[in-house]
C-alpha positions in Angstrom: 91.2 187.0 90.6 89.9 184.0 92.9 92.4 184.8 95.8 92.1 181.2 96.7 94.2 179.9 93.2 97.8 180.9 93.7 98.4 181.8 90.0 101.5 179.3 88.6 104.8 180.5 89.4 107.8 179.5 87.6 109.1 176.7 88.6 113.0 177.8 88.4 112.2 180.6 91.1 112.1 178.4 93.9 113.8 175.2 92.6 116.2 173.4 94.7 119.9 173.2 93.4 121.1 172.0 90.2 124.7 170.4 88.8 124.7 172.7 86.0 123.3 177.0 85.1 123.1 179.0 82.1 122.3 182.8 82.6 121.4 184.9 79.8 120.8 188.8 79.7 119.1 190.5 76.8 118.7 194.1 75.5 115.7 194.0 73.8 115.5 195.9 70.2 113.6 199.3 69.9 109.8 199.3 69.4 109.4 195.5 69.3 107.2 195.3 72.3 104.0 194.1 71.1 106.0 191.0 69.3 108.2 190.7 72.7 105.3 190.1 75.1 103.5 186.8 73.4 107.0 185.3 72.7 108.1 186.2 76.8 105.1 184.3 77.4 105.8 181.4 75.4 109.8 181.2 76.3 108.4 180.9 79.8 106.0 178.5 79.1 107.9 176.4 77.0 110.8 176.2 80.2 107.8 176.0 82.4 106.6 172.5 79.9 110.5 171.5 79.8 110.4 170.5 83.4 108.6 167.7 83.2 110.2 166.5 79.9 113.4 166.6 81.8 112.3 166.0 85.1 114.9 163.3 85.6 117.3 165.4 85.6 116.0 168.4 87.2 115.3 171.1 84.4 114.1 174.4 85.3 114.4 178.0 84.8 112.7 181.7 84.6 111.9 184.6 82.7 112.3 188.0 84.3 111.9 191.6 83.2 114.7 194.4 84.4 113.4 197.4 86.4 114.1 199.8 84.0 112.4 198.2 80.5 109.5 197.1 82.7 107.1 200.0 81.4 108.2 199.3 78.2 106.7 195.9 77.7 104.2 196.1 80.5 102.9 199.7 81.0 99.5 198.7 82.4 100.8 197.8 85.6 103.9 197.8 87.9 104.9 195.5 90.7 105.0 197.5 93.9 108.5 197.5 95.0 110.3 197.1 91.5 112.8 199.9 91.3 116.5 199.8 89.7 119.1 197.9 91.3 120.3 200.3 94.4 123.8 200.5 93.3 126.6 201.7 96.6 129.7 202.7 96.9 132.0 203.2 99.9 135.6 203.8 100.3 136.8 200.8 97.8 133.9 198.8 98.3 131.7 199.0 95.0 128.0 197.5 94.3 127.4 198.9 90.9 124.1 199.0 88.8 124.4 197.2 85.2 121.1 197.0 84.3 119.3 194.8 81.6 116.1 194.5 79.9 115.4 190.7 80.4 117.1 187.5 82.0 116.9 184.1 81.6 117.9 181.8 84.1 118.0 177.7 83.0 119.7 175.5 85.4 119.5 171.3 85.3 121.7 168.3 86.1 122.9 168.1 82.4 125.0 170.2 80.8 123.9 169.3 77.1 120.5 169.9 77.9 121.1 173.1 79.3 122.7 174.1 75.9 120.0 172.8 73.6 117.9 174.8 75.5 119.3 178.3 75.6 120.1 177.7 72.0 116.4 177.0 71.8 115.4 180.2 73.8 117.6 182.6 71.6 116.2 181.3 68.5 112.7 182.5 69.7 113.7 185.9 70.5 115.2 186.2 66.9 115.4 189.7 66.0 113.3 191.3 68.8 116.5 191.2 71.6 119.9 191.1 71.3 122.2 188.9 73.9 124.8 190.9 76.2 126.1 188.6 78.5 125.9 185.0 79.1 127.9 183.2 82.4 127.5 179.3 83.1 127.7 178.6 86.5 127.8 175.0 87.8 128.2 173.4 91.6 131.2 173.3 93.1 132.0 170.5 95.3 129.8 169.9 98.0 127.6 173.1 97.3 130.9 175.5 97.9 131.5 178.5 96.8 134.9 179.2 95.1 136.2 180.5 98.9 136.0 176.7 99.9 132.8 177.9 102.2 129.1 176.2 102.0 127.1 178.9 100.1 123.2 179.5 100.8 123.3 177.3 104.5 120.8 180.3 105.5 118.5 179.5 102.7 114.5 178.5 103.5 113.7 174.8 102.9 110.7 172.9 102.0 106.8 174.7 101.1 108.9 177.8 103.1 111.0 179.1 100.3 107.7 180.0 98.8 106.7 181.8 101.5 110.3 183.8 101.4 110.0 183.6 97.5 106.5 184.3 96.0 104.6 187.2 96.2 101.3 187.3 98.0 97.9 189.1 98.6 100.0 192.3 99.3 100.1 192.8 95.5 97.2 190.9 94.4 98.0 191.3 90.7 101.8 190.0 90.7 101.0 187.2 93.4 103.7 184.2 92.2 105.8 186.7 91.3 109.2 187.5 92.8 111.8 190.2 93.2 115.2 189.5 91.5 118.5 191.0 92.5 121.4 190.1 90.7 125.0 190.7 91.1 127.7 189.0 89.1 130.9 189.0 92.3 134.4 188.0 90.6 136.8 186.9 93.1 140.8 187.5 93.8 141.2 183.6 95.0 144.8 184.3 94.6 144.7 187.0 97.6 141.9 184.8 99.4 144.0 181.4 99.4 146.8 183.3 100.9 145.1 183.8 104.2 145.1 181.3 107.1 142.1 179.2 107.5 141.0 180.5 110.7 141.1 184.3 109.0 139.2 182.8 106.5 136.7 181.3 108.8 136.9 184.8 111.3 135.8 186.6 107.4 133.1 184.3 107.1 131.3 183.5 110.3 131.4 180.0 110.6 134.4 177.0 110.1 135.3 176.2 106.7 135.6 172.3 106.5 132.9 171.4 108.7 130.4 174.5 107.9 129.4 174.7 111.9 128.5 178.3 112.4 130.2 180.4 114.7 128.2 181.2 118.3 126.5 184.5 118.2 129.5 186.2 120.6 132.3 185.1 118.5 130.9 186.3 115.2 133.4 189.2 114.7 131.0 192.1 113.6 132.9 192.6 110.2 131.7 188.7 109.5 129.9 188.4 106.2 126.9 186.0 108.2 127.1 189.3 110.7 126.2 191.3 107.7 123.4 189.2 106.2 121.4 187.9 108.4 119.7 190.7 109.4 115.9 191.0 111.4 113.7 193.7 110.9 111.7 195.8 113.7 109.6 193.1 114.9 112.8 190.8 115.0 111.9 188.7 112.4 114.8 187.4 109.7 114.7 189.4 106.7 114.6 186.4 104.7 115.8 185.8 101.0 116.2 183.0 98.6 119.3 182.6 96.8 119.8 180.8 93.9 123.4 181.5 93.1 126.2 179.7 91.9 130.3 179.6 91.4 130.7 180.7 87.7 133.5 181.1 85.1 136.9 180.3 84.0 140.7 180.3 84.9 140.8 184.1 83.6 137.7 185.4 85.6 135.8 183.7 88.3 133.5 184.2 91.4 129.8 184.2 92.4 126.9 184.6 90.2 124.6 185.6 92.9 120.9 185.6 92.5 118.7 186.8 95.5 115.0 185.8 94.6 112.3 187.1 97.0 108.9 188.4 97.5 110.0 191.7 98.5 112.8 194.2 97.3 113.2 195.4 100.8 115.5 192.5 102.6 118.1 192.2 99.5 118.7 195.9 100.0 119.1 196.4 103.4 121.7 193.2 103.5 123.5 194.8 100.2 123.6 198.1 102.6 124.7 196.2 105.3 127.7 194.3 103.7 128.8 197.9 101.3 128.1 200.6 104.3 128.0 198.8 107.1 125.9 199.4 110.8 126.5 202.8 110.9 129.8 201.9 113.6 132.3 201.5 111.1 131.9 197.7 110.9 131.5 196.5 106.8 131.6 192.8 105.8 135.2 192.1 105.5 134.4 189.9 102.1 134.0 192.7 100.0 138.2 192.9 100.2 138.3 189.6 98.2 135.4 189.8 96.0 134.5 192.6 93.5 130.5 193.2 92.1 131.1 193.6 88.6 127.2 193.7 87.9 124.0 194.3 89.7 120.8 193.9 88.5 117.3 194.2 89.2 114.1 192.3 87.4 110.6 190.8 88.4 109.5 187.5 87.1 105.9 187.6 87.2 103.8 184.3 87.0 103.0 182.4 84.3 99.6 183.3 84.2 101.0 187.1 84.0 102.3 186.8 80.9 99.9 184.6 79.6 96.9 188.2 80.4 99.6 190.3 79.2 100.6 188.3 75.5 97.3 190.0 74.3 97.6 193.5 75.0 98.2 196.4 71.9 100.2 199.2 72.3 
């Protein structure tokens, strides 16, 4: 492969935020592989076209494979870091591993186009998958999530989520690609709202109304920003690129919270650092109001990927 073309990503990886998200997980059916892999192709393809048919109102999504069905559909080759969601579990804080073959993630600024088109998508995986779970997330006020706190502040802007997003010549054959970690968080807003705001903003690491992070010597260490925003041994940020949103309904709600990024590395260590904590006792305090009822992990290879792989025979 020319190293100087980039192959084409999928545009919904890196997308900046939408209104409106539909998330769909499938199981896919037994031995239907060689059908699966041309029609992956052309789902993604045919979100990948929708873009610019619905460009004014900011239509995009991806296709991505789970960890655990990925030598199923692919078994030529295997994207370097992709291993099964790293599910923890410490005193009664829980990250647990609910693993699915493949996810679909549509977001846009209208609601009924979002539906036309995950009716659309379903249709062409007739009879080769079968749908387990679907959420529909959507923006909350001012980009808030349900705590009343600006969610993804952290998050790369501009040509530099690519760089946190996409893979690159360090796995030449998945370059575009990128790492997906999913967890689905459902929160108790009932035991949240009954704290005072400054707890709230102590739990968090910066003010709630104003979103003005708290200087690095006031950030108590059990702060979720504490937890996150971690640097690895050359003191770089262990970047990531989230693309969640608030989901759900009066009888269950929370996060749907989507880490995209060109390695599995940094999602795991900030998942470690929030569950077990740095080793002196000190976990992210936000795990007592929020509970990971999912986690997930996939790859959603470029388009170009698929495209190669549509052909192959078992």
């Amino acid at each position: 492969m020319d190293s100087l073309v980039m192959p084409r990503e999928q545009l919904g990886v890196c997308a900046e935020g939408n209104l409106h998200s539909v998330y769909l997980m499938f199981n896919a059916n037994d031995g239907v592989e060689s059908q699966l892999r041309p029609c992956v192709a052309n789902v993604a393809q045919y979100i990948y076209e929708l873009a610019d048919q619905y460009a004014d109102s900011a239509f995009n999504g991806f296709v991505a494979i789970g960890a655990n069905y990925w030598d199923s559909l692919y078994p030529g080759r295997r994207p370097s870091q992709l291993k099964p969601f790293p599910a923890m579990h410490a005193d009664n804080r829980d990250a647990p591993a609910h693993e699915y073959d493949l996810f679909v993630h549509l977001r846009c600024d209208r609601y009924d186009i979002l539906h036309l088109v995950a009716n659309e998508v379903c249709q062409m995986f007739e009879d080769l998958v079968e749908l387990v779970d679907e959420e529909r997330g959507f923006q909350f006020m001012d980009t808030r999530d349900l705590t009343g706190f600006v969610d993804g502040t952290e998050n790369p802007k501009g040509r530099h989520r690519q760089d946190v997003a996409l893979v690159g010549d360090e796995d030449e054959y998945f370059r575009g690609g990128s790492y997906i970690h999913v967890q689905k968080f459902a929160h108790n807003l009932s035991k949240w709202n009954r704290l005072p705001q400054k707890k709230q903003e102590d739990i968090i690491g910066r003010t709630k109304i104003d979103n003005i992070e708290y200087a690095s010597e006031d950030k108590p260490l059990t702060s979720h920003i504490k937890r996150v925003n971690l640097k690895d041994a050359d003191g770089k940020s262990m970047e990531i690129l989230r693309q969640s949103m608030p989901y759900g309904s009066m009888k269950e709600q929370g996060l749907m919270f989507i880490s995209v990024c060109r390695n599995s590395v940094h999602f795991e260590k900030m998942l470690s650092s929030m569950v077990h904590g740095d080793g002196e006792g000190n976990h992210d305090h936000l795990m007592h109001f929020t509970q990971a009822l999912t986690g997930s992990a996939f790859f959603a290879p470029s388009l170009d990927f698929m495209e190669r792989e549509a052909e192959f025979e078992d």
